[in-house]
C-alpha positions as CSV (number, residue, x, y, z in Angstrom):
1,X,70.9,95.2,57.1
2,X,73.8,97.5,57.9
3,X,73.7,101.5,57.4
4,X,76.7,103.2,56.1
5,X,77.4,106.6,55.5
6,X,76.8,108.6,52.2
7,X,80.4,109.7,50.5
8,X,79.7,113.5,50.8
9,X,78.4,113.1,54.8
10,X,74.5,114.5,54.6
11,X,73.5,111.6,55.8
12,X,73.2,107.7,56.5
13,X,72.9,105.7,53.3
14,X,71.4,102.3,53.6
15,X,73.1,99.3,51.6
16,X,70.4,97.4,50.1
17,X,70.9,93.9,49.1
18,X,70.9,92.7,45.8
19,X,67.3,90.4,45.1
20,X,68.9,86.5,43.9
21,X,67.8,84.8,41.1
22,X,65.7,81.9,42.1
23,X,66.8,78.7,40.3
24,X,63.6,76.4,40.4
25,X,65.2,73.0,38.8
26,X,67.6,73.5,41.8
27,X,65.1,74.1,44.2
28,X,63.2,70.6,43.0
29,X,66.4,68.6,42.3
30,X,67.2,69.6,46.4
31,X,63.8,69.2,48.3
32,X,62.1,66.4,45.8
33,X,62.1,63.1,47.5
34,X,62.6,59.7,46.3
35,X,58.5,58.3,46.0
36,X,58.0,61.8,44.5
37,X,60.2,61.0,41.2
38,X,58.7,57.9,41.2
39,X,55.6,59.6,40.7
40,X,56.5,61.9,37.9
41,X,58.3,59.3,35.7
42,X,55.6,56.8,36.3
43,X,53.4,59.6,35.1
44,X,55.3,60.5,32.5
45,X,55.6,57.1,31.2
46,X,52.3,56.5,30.9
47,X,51.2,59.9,29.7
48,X,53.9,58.6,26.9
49,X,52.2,55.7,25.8
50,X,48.8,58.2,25.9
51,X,49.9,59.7,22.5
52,X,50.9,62.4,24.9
53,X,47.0,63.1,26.4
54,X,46.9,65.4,28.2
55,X,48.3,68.1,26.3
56,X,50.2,69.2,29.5
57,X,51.2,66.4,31.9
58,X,52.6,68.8,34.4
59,X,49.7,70.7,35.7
60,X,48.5,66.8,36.9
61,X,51.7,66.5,37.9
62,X,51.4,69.6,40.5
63,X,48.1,68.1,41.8
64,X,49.5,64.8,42.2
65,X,52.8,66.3,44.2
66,X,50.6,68.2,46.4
67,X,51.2,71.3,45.3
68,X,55.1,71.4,46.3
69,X,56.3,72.0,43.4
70,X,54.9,74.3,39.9
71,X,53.6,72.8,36.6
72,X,57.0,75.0,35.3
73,X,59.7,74.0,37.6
74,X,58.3,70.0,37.2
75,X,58.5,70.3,33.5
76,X,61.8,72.1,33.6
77,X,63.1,69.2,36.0
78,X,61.6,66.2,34.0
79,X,63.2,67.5,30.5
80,X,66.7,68.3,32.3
81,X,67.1,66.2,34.7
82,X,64.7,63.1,35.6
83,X,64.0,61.6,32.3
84,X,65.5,58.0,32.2
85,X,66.4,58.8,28.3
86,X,68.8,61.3,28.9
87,X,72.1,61.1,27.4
88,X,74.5,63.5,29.4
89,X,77.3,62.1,27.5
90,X,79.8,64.6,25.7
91,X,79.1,66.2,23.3
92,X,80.5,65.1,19.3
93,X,81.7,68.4,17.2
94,X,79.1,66.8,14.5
95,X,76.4,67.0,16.8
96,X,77.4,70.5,17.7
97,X,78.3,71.4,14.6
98,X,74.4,70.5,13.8
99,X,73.1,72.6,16.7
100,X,74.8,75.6,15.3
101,X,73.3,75.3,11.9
102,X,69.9,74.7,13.9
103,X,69.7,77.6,15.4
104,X,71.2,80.3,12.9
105,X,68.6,79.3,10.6
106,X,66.1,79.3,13.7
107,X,66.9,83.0,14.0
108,X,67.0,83.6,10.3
109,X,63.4,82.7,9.8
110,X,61.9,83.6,13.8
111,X,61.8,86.7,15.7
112,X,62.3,86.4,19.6
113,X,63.6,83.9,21.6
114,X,65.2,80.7,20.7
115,X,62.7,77.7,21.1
116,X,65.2,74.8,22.2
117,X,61.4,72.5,23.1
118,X,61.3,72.6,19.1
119,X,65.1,72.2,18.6
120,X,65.4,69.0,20.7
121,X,63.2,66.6,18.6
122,X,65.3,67.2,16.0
123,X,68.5,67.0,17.1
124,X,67.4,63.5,19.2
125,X,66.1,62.2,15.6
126,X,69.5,63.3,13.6
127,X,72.0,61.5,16.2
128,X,69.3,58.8,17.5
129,X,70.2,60.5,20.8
130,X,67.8,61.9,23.8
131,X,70.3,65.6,24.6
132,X,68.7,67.7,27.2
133,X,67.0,71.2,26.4
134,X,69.5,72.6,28.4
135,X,72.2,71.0,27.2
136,X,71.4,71.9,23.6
137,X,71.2,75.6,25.1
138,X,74.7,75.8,26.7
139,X,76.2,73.9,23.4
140,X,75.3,77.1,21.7
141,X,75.8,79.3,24.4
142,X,79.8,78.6,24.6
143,X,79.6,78.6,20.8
144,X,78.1,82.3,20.9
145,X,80.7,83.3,23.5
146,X,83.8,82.1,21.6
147,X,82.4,84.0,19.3
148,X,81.4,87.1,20.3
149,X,85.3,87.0,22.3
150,X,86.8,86.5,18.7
151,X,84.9,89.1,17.5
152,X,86.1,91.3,19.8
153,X,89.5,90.7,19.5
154,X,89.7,90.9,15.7
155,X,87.5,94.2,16.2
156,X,90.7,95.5,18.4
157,X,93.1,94.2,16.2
158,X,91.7,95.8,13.5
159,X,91.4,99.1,15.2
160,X,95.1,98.8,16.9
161,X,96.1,98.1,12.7
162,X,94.0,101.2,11.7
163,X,95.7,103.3,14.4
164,X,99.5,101.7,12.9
165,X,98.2,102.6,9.5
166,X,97.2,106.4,10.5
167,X,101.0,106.8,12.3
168,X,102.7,105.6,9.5
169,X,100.3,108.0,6.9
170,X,101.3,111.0,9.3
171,X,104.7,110.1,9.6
172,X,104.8,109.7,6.2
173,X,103.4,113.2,5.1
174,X,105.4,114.5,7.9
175,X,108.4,113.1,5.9
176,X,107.2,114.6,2.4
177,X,106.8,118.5,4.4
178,X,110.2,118.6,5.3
179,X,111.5,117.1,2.1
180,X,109.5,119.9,0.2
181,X,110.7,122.6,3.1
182,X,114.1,121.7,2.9
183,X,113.8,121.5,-1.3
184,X,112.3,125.0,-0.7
185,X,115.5,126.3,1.4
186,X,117.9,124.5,-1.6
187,X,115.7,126.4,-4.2
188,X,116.0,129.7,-2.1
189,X,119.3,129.3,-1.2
190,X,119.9,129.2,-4.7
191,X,118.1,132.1,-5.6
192,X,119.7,134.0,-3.1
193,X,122.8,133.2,-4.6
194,X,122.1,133.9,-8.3
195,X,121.2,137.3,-6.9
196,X,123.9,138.2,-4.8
197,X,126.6,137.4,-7.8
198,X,124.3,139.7,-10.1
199,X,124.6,142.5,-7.6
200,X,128.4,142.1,-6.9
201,X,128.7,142.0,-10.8
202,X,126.6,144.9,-11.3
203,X,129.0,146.6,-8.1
204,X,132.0,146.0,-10.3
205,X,130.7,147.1,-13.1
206,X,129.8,150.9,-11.5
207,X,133.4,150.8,-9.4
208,X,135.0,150.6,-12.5
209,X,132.7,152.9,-14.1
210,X,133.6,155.6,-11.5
211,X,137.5,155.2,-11.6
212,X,137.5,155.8,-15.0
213,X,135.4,158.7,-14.3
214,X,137.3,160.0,-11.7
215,X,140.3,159.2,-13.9
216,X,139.8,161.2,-16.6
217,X,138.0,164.3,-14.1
218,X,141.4,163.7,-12.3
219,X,143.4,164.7,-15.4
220,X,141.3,167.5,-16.7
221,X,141.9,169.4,-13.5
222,X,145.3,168.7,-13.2
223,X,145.9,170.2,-16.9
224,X,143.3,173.0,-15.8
225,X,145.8,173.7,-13.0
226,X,149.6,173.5,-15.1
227,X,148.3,175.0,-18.5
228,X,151.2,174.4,-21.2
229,X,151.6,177.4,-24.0
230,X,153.2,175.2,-27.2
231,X,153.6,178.0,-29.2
232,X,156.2,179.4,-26.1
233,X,157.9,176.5,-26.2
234,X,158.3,176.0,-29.4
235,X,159.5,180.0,-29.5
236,X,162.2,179.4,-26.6
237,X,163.8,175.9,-28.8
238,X,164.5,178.0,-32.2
239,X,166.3,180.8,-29.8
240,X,168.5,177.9,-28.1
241,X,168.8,176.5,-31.5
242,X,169.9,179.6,-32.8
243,X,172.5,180.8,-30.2
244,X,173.9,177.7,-30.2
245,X,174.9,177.8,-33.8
246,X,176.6,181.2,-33.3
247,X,178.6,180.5,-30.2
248,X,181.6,178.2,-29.6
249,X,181.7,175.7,-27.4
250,X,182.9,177.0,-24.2
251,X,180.2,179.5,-24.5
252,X,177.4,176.3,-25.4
253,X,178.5,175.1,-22.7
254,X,177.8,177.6,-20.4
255,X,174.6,178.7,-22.0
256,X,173.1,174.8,-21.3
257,X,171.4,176.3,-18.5
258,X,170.7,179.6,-19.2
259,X,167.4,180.7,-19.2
260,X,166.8,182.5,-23.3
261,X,163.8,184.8,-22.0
């Protein structure tokens, strides 16, 4: 075991190695020997035609070996491995197709884990077949992880859809603001201009108001300032009118531009 240092330096930090899983049909399929398996299936055999007496061949089994080996890992490697009746050939998507149905309903109806000791009669009797526990096991095993991967990709296609679906929605609304803010500006625009031609008109309007105005104040004053006396005039065009009768015409003449006052 080799000591490393810790990241942050206080100290040494051991590296402690991970325990192994123990695989006990391995263990017995490496370090059994050839009289032994004779033992078990010649055992086994027998305890067959036996009705199956005793109820659990593998305990004698573990005597008989010497103690080498457990009741568990015998059983495990007799129902795997040993038995003569095995058929390791590969699997029909029939028979799988069985197994699947086998076990959902197994679950459907049973809490806990999966009994494949019970499954295994009944698959053997449907297909007139002797398929391994184990074999049975990992059949439904790949079948769950095929799943579970489709699942998952569906679940992220889904959500990659979902996140499409909220861009376009937000894209969209974003579209529909600025329609109804630039449909805003028009409408103001036009406001604006409605107005501004009222208050040029209304401009006019008081310009022309106050030339007038000015006009006529224009004219008073002026005839304020050069007062005319009609009666005078009138006065000074019967004493033109008059001379003008009596004289000849050389004197007419000269009077033109006489002044009669």
């Amino acid at each position: 075991m080799k000591n490393h240092k810790s990241v942050d330096g206080i100290g040494p930090k051991v590296k402690v190695q991970p325990k192994k899983r123990f695989n006990k049909i391995n263990k017995i399929d490496k370090n059994i020997r050839e009289d032994e398996k004779k033992i078990i299936i010649d055992y086994m055999t027998s305890w067959e035609g036996r009705e199956r007496v005793p109820k659990n061949p593998f305990v004698e089994l573990e005597k008989k070996l010497k103690n080498r080996f457990t009741a568990k890992s015998i059983c495990d490697y007799w129902w795997n491995i040993l038995d003569p009746r095995l058929d390791r050939s590969t699997y029909s998507q029939e028979e799988k197709d069985y197994i699947y149905g086998l076990v959902v309903e197994y679950q459907r109806n049973n809490n806990g884990p999966i009994s494949w000791k019970g499954l295994q009669p009944k698959v053997n009797t449907k297909f007139e077949t002797f398929r391994s526990r184990n074999s049975i096991k990992n059949v439904w095993n790949s079948y769950k992880r095929r799943t579970n991967k489709t699942t998952k990709v569906g679940k992220k296609e889904e959500s990659e859809f979902e996140v499409e679906v909220e861009v376009e929605v937000e894209v969209e609304d974003k579209n529909e603001f600025e329609d109804k803010n630039d449909r805003d500006e028009i409408e103001d625009e036009k406001d604006k201009n409605e107005i501004e031609g009222k208050n040029e008109e209304i401009i006019s309007e008081d310009n022309d108001k106050i030339e007038n105005e000015i006009e006529g104040i224009t004219k008073e004053m002026h005839e304020l300032a050069c007062p005319v006396d009609k009666n005078e005039s009138s006065a000074k065009n019967e004493k033109f009118t008059f001379r003008f009768l009596l004289n000849n015409d050389e004197e007419n003449d000269k009077n033109n531009n006489m002044d009669l006052d």
